[in-house]
C-alpha positions in Angstrom: 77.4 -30.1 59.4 76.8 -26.8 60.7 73.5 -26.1 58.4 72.4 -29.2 59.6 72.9 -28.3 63.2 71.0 -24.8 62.4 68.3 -26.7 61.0 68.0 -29.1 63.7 68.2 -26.3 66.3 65.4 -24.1 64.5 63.1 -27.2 64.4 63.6 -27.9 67.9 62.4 -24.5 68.6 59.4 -24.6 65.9 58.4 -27.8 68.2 58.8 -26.0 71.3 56.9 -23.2 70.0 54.5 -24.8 69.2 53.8 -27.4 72.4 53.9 -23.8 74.5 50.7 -22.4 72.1 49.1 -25.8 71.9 45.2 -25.6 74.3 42.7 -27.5 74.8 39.6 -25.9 74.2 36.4 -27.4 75.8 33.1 -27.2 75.5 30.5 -27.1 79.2 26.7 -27.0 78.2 24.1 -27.1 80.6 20.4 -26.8 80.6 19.5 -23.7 83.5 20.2 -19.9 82.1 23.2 -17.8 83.6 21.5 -16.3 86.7 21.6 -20.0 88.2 24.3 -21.3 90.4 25.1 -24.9 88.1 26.2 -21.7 85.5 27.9 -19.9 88.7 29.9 -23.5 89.1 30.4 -24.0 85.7 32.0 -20.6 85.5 34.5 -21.1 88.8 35.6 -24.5 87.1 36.9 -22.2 83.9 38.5 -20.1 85.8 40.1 -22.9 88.4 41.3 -24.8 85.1 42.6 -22.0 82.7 44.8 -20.6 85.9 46.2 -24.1 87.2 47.3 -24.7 83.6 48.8 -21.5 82.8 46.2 -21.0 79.7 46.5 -24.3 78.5 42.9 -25.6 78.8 40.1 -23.4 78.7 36.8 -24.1 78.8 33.8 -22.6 77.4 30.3 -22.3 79.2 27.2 -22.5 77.2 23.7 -22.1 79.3 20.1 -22.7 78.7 20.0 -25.6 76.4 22.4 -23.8 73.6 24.0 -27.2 73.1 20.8 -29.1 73.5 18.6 -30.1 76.3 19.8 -32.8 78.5 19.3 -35.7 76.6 20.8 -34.3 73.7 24.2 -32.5 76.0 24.6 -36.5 77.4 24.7 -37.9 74.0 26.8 -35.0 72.7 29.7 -35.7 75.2 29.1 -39.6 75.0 29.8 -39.1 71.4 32.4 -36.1 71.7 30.8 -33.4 69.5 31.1 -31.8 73.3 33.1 -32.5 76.0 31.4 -31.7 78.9 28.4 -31.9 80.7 26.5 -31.1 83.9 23.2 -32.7 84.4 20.9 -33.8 87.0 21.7 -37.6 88.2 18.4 -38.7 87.2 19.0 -38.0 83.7 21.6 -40.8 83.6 19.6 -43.1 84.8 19.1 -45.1 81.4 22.9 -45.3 81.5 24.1 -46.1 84.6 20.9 -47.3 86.7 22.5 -46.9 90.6 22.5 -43.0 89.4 18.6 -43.4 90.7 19.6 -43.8 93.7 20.8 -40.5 94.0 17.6 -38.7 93.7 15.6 -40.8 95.6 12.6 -39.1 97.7 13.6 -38.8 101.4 17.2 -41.2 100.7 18.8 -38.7 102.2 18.1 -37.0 106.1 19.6 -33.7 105.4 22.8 -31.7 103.1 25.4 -33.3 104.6 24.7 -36.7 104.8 24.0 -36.0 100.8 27.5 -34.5 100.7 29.0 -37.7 102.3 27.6 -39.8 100.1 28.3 -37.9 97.4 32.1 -37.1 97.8 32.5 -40.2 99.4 33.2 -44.2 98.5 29.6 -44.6 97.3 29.6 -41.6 94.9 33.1 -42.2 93.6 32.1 -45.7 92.4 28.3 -44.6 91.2 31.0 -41.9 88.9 33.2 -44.9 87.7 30.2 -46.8 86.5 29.7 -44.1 83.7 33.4 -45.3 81.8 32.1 -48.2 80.0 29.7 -45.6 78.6 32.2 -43.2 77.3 31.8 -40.8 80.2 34.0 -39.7 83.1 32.6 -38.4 85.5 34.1 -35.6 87.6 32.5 -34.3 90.6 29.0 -33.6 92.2 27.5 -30.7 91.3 23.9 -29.5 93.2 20.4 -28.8 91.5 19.9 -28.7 95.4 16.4 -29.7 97.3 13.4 -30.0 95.0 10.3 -28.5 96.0 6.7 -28.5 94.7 5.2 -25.2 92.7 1.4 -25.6 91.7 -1.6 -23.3 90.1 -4.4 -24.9 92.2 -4.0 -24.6 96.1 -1.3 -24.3 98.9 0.3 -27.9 99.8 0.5 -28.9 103.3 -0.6 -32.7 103.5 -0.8 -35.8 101.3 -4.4 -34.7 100.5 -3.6 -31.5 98.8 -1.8 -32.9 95.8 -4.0 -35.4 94.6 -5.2 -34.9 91.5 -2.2 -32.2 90.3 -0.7 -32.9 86.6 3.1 -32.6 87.4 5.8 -32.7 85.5 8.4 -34.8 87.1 11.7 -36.0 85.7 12.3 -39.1 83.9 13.5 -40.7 86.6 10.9 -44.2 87.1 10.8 -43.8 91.0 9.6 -39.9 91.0 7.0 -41.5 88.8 5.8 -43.6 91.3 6.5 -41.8 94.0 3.8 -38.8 92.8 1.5 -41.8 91.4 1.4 -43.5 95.0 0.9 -39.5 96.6 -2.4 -39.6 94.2 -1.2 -37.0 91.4 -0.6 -37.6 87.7 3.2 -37.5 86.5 4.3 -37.0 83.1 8.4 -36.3 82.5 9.3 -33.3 80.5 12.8 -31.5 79.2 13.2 -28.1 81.5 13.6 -26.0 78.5 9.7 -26.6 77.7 8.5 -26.8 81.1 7.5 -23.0 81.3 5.4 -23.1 78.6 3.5 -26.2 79.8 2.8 -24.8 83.0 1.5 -21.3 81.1 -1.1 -23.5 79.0 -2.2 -25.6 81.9 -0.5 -28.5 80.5 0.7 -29.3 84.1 -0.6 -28.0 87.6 2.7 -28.6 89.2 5.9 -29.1 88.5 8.8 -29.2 91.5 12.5 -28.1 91.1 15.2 -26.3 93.9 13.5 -23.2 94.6 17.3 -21.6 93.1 15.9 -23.2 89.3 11.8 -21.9 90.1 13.8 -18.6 90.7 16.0 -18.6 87.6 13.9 -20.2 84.8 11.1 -17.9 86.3 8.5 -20.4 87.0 6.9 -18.3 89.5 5.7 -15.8 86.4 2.9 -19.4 85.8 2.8 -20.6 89.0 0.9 -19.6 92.8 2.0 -22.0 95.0 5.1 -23.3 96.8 5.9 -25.1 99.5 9.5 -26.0 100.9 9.1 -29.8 100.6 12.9 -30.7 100.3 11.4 -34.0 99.3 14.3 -34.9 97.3 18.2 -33.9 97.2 19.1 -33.2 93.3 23.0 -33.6 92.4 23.9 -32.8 89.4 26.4 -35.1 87.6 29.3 -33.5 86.0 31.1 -35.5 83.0 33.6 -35.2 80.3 33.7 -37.2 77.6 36.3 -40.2 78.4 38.7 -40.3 75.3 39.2 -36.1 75.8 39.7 -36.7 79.4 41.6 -39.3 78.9 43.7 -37.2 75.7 44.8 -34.6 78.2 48.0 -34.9 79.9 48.3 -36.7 83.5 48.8 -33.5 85.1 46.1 -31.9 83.5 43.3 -34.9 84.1 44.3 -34.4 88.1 43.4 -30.1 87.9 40.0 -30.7 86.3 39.1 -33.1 88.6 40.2 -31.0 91.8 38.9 -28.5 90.4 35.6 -29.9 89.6 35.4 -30.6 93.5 36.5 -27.2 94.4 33.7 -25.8 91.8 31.2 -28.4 93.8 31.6 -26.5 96.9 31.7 -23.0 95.7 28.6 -24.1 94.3 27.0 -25.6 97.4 28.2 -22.7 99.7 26.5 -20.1 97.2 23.1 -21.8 97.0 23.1 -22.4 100.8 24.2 -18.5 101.4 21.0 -17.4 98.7 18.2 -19.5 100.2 16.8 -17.3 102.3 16.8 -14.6 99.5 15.5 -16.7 96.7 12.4 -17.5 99.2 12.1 -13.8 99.7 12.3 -13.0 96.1 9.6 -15.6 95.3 7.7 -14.3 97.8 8.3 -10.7 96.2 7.2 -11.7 93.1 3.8 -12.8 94.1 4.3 -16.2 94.7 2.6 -17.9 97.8 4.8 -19.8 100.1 4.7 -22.1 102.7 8.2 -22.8 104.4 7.4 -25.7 107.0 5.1 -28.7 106.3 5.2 -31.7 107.9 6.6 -34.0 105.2 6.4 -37.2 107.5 2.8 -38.5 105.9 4.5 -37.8 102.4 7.6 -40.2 103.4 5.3 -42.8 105.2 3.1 -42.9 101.6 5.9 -43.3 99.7 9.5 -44.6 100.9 9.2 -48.2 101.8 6.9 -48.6 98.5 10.5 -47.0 96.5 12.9 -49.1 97.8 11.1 -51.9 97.3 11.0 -51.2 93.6 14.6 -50.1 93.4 16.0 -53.4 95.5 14.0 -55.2 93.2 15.6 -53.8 90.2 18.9 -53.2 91.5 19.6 -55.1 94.8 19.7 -53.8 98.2 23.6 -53.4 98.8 23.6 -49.3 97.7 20.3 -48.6 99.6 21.8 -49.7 102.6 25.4 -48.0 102.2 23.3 -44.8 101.9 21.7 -45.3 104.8 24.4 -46.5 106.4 26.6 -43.5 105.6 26.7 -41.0 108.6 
């Protein structure tokens, strides 16, 4: 009885040993290098988790397409050969279609009706749309305001960008919306968008002025001008069965924390504007900071929502617009 009692006593303690040392281990991959802010989030959200669970998740960042470009990191965590990943809304849009929405031209009047939105009802329930599809998606991360870059001329009217090849993202309504401004769109992955613009295989391309900075486009290109035509979230998500495998207690931190990583985020890029312009500036780059972007809107907006009610309805349109 007693060796029986010993033996139950020392498993009990293997057991107990053993649920102390256990981790989850995680894989992040993203598309932008180290020097961006999306890796700056990415690397608060580590630190947020591994502390709030004493060591017992820990994540590990992986920048500049090392996991694969977008595409490839959605699959990845859809399938679970990684667990999670932070990508621009528009590259979700051939899962979840309201994700569209979100990137928009001119949807949204200024940062914090985009951060209502976005933290709000309408973004909690575009997130939710992505479980059916193996995905759960955690918070709001920022790309931030996109704005065009080009090799031919300054931009300050409709006029000027007519005729520009521009890369655009895959997302149908950027399509149109540079095809009804008069330029020619193709999409293309970020991680071979340098090299496209450095062989003329695009004029223009338009990112945050944060991602021109870090993936160096102003080494191939002239021209920018502060557009802000569109407000880029990013769209961070873990694959649903590892969510869903961590304990209760656990799920709750990385999604806190995946908000409290959103706003770090935001803050940073919002503190480094005024540098990055300077730096672009700096590095040879000429730049126009205010252009009237009215005749761009008038060109283009009603002609959008038209196509996206048509496709999708009305009801989200008018939330967003709706949304103070």
């Amino acid at each position: 009885m007693k060796v029986s009692r010993l033996l139950i006593a020392c498993l009990m303690a293997s057991i107990g040993t053993a649920a102390l040392a256990a981790k989850f281990n995680l894989k992040l991959g993203h598309a932008v290098n180290a020097t961006d802010g999306q890796h700056a989030a990415a690397v608060k959200l580590a630190e947020l988790v591994k502390q709030r669970t004493n060591g017992d998740v820990e994540i590990t960042v992986y920048p500049s397409n090392q996991l694969g470009n977008d595409a490839a990191m959605i699959n990845g965590t859809r399938g679970g050969t990684i667990d999670i990943v932070s990508s621009g809304a528009s590259n979700f849009n051939g899962i979840v279609a309201n994700t569209a929405a979100l990137e928009l031209p001119f949807v949204f009047r200024n940062a914090q009706h985009a951060y209502n939105v976005l933290d709000g009802s309408i973004g909690t329930a575009i997130l939710e749309e992505l479980s059916p599809h193996s995905l759960k998606g955690l918070a709001y991360w920022e790309n931030g305001w996109r704005a065009f870059t080009n090799n031919k001329r300054p931009i300050r009217t409709p006029d000027d960008v007519k005729g520009l090849k521009i890369r655009s993202t895959g997302n149908p309504y950027h399509i149109q919306a540079f095809k009804l401004l008069g330029m020619n769109p193709s999409p293309m992955p970020i991680a071979e968008l340098y090299t496209a613009l450095e062989t003329g295989t695009f004029d223009a391309q338009e990112h945050p002025i944060n991602v021109t900075w870090s993936s160096k486009f102003y080494e191939v290109q002239k021209h920018l001008t502060v557009s802000n035509h569109v407000y880029s979230p990013l769209i961070l998500a873990m694959n649903k069965a590892k969510f869903d495998s961590l304990p209760a207690n656990f799920q709750a931190i990385m999604v806190e924390s995946a908000r409290e990583a959103a706003k770090y985020q935001r803050d940073l890029n919002a503190g480094n504007a005024s540098k990055v312009v300077a730096d672009l500036k700096k590095s040879g780059m000429q730049v126009i900071e205010v252009v009237d972007m009215a005749p761009f809107q008038k060109l283009t907006s009603d002609a959008i929502a038209k196509s996206f009610g048509e496709k999708n309805g009305t009801v989200l349109l008018k939330a967003i617009e709706g949304t103070k």
